[in-house]
N, CA and C atoms as a LAMMPS dump frame, in Angstrom:
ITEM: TIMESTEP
0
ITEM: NUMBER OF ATOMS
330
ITEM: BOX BOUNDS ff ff ff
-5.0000000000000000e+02 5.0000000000000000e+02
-5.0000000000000000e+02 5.0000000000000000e+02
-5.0000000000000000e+02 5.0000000000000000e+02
ITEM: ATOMS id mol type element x y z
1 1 1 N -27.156 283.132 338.448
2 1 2 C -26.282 282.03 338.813
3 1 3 C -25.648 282.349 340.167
4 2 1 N -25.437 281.189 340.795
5 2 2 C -24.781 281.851 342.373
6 2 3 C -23.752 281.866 342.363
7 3 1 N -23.182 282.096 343.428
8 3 2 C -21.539 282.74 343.478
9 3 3 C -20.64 281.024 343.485
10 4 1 N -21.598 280.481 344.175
11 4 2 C -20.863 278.625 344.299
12 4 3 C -20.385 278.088 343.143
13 5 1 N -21.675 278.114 342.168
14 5 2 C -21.638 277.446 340.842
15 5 3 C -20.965 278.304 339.847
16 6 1 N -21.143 279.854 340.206
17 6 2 C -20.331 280.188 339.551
18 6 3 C -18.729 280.239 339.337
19 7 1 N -18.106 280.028 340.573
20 7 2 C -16.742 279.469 340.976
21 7 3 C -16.41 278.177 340.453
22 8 1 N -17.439 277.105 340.606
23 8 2 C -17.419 276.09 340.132
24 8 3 C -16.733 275.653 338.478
25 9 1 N -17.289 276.851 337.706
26 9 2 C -17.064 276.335 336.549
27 9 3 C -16.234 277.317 335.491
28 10 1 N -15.518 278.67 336.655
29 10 2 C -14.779 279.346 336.09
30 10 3 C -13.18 278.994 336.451
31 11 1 N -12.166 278.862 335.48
32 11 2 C -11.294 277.948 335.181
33 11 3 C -10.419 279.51 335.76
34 12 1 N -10.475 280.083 335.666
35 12 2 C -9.274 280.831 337.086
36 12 3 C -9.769 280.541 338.237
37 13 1 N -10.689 280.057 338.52
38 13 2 C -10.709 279.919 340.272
39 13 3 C -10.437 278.251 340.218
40 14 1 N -10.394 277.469 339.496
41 14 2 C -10.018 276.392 339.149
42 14 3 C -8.646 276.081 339.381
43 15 1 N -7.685 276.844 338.889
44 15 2 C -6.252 276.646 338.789
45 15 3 C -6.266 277.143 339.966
46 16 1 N -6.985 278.897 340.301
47 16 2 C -6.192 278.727 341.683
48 16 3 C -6.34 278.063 342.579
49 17 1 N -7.068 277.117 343.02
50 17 2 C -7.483 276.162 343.995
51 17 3 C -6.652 274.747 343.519
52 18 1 N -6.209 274.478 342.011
53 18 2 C -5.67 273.305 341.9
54 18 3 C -6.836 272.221 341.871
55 19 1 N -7.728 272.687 341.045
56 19 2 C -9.235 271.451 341.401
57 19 3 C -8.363 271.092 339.685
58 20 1 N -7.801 271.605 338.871
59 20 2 C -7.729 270.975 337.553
60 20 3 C -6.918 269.955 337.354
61 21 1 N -5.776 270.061 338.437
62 21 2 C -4.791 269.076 338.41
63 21 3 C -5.012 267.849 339.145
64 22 1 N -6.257 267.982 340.634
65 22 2 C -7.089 267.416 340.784
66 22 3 C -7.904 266.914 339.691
67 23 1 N -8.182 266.884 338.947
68 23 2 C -9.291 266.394 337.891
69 23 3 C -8.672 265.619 336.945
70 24 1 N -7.21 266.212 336.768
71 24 2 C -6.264 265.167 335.806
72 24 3 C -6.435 263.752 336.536
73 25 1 N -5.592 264.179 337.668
74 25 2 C -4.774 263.039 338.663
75 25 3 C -5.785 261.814 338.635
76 26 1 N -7.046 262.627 338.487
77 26 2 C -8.648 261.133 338.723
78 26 3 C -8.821 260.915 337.621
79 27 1 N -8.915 261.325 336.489
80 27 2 C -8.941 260.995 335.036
81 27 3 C -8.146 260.199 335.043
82 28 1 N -6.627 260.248 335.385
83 28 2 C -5.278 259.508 334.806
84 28 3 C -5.559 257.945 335.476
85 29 1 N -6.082 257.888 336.977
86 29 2 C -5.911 256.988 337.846
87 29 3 C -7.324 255.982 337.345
88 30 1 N -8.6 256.759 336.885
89 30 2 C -9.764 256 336.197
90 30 3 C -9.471 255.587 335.215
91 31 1 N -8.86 255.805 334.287
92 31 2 C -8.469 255.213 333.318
93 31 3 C -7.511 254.13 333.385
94 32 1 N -6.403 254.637 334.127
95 32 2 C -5.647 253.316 334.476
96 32 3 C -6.631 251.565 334.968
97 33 1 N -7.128 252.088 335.961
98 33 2 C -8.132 250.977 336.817
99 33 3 C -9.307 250.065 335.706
100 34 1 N -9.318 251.558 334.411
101 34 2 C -10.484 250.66 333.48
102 34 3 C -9.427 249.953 332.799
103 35 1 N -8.128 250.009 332.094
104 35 2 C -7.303 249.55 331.119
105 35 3 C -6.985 247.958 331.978
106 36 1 N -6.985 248.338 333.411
107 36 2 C -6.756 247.385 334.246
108 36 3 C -7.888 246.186 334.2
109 37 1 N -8.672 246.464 334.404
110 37 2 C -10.09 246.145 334.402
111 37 3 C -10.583 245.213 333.007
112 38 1 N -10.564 245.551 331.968
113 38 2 C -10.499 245.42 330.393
114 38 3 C -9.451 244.521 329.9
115 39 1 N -8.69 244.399 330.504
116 39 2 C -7.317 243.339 329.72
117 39 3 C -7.542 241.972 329.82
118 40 1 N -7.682 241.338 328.8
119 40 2 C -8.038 239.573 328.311
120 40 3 C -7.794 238.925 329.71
121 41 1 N -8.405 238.126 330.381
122 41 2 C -8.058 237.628 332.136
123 41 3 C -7.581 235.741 330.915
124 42 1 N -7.507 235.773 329.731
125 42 2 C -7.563 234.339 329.293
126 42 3 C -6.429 234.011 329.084
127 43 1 N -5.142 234.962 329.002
128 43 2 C -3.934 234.606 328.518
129 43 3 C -2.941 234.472 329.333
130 44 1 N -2.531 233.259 329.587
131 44 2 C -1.506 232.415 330.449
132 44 3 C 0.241 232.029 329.547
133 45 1 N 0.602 231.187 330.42
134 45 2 C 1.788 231.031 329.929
135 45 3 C 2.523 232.063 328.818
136 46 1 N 3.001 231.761 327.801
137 46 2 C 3.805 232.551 327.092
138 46 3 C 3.481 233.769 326.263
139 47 1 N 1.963 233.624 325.887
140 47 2 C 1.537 235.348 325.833
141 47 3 C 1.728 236.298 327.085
142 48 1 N 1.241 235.672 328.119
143 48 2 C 1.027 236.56 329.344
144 48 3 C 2.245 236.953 329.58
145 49 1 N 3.792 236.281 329.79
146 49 2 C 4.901 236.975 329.592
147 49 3 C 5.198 237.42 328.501
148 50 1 N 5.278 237.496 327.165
149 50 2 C 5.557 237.81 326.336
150 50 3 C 5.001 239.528 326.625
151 51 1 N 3.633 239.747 327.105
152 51 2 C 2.956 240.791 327.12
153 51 3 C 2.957 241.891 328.188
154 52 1 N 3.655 240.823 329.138
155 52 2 C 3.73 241.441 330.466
156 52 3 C 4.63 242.973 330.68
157 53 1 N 5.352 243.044 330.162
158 53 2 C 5.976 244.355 329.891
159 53 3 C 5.041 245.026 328.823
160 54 1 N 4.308 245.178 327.967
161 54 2 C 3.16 245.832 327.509
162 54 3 C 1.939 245.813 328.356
163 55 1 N 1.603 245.271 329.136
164 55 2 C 0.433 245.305 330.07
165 55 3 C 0.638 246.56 331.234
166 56 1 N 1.725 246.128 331.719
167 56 2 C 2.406 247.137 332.667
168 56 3 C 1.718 248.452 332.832
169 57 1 N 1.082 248.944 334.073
170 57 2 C 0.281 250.226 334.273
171 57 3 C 1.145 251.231 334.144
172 58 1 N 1.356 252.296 333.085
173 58 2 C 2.486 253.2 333.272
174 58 3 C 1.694 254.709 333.827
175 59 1 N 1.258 254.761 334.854
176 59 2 C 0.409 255.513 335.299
177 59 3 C 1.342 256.433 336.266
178 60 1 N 1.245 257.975 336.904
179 60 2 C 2.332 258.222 337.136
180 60 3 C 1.688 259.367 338.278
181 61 1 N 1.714 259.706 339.302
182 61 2 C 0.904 260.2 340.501
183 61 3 C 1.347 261.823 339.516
184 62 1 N 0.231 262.858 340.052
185 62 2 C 0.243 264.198 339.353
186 62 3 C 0.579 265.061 340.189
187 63 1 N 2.129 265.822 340.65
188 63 2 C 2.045 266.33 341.691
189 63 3 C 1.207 267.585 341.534
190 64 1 N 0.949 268.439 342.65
191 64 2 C -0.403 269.221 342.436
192 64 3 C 0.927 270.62 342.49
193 65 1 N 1.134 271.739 341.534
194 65 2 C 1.91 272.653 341.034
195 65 3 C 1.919 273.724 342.317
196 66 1 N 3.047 274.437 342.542
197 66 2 C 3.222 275.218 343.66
198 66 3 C 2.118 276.713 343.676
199 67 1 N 1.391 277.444 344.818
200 67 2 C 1.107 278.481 344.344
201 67 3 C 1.366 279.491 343.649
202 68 1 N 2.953 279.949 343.271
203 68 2 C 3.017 280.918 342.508
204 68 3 C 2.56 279.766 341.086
205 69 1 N 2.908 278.989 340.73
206 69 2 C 2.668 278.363 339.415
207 69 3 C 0.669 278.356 339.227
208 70 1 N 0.512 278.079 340.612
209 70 2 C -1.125 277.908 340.35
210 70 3 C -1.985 279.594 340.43
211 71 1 N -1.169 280.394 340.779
212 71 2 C -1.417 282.308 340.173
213 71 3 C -1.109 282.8 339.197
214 72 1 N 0.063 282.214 338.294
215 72 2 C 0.073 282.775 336.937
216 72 3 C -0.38 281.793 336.138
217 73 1 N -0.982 280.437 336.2
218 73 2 C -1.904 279.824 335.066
219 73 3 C -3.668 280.712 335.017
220 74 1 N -3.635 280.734 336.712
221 74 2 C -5.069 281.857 336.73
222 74 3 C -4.793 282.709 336.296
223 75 1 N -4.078 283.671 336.813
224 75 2 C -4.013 285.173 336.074
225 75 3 C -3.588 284.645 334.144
226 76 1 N -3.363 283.731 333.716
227 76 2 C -3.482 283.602 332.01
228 76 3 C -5.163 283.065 331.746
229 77 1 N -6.105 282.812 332.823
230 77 2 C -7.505 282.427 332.184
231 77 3 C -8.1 283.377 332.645
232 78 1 N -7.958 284.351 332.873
233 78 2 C -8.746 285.973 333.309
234 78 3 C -8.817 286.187 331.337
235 79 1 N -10.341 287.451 331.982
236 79 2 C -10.49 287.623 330.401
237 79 3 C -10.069 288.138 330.005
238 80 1 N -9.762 289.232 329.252
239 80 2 C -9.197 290.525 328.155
240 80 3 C -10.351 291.736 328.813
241 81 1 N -11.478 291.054 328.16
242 81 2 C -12.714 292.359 328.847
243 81 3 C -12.467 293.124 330.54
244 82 1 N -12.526 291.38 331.325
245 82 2 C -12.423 291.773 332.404
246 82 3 C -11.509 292.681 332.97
247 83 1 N -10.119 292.75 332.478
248 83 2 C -8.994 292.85 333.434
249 83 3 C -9.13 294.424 332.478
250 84 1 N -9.877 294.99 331.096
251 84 2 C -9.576 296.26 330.799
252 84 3 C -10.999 297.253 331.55
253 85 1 N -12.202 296.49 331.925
254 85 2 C -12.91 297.169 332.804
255 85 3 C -12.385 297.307 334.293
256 86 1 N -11.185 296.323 334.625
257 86 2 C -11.099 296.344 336.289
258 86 3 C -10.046 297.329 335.526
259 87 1 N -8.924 297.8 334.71
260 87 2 C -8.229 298.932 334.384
261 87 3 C -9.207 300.187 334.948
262 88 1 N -10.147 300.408 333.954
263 88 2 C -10.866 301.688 333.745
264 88 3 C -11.236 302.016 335.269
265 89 1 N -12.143 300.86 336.088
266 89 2 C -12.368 301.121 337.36
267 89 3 C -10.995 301.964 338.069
268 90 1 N -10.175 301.233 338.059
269 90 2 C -8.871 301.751 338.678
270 90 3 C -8.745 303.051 338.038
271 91 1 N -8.541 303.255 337.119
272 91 2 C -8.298 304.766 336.476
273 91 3 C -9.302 305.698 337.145
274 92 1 N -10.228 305.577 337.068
275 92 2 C -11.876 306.232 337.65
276 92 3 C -11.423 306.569 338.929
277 93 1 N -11.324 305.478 339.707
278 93 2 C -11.396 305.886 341.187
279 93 3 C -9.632 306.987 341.643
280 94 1 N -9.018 306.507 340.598
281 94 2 C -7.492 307.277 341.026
282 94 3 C -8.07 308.88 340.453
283 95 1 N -8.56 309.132 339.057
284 95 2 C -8.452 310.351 339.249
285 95 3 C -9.6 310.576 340.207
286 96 1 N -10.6 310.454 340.622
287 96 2 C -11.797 310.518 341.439
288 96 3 C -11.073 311.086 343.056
289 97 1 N -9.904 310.251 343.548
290 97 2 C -9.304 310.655 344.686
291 97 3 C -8.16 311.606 344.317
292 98 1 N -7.806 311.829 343.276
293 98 2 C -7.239 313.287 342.839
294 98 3 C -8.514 314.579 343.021
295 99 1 N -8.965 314.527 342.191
296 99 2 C -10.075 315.242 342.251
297 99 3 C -10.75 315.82 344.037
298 100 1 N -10.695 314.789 344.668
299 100 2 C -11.302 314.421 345.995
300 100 3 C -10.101 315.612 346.934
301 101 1 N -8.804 315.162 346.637
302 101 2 C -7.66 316.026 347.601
303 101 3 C -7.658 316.91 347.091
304 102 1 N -8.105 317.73 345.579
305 102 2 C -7.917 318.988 345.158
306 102 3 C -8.966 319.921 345.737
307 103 1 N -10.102 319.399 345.757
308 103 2 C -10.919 320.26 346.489
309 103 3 C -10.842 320.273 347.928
310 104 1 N -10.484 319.477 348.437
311 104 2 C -9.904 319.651 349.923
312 104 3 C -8.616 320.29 350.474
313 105 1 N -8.009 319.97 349.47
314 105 2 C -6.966 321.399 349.609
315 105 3 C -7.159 322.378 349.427
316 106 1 N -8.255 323.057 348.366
317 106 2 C -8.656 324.263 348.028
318 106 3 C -9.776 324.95 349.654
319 107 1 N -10.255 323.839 350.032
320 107 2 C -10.922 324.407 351.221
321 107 3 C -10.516 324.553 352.012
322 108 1 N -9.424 323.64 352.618
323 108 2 C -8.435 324.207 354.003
324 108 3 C -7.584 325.045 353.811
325 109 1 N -7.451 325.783 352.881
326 109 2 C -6.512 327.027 352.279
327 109 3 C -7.71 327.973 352.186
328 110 1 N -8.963 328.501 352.685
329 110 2 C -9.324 329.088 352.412
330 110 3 C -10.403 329.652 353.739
């Protein structure tokens, strides 16, 4: 799978970019336009007011959430697996550069 599609359809790179709240905002606004679209065009006079406050689009713009809000919804869709192998990596390479200055101290002392 490529790196495109794979971004595409993983939901932490989703939030962090804000494509989800994007995806609401067009859901909310398509739906409005079909409810719009769909409503009886036959009813005049005193249904049509009677209804007119039930017809009413209560549709409501989605503001798109600040970056720290759109880094901790990502960092909550990271996996469990992932984030305890990116641990171990980290552990690995820290003692690895322990290891790394001990023998280099042992050689310039000697």
């Amino acid at each position: 799978m490529s790196p495109s599609r794979m971004c595409r359809w993983s939901p932490t790179v989703n939030r962090l970019r804000g494509d989800d709240v994007i995806l609401i905002d067009r859901l909310s606004k398509g739906f409005a336009e079909a409810e719009v679209a769909l409503r009886p065009k036959v009813w005049t006079g005193e249904r049509l007011a009677g209804l007119a406050e039930g017809m009413r689009v209560h549709a409501e713009a989605i503001t798109r959430p600040s970056r720290t809000l759109r880094m901790a919804a990502a960092f909550r869709q990271v996996s469990v697996p992932f984030l305890a192998i990116l641990a171990l990596v980290l552990f690995v390479l820290t003692q690895a550069l322990r290891a790394w200055d001990a023998i280099r101290r042992a050689s310039a002392s000697t």
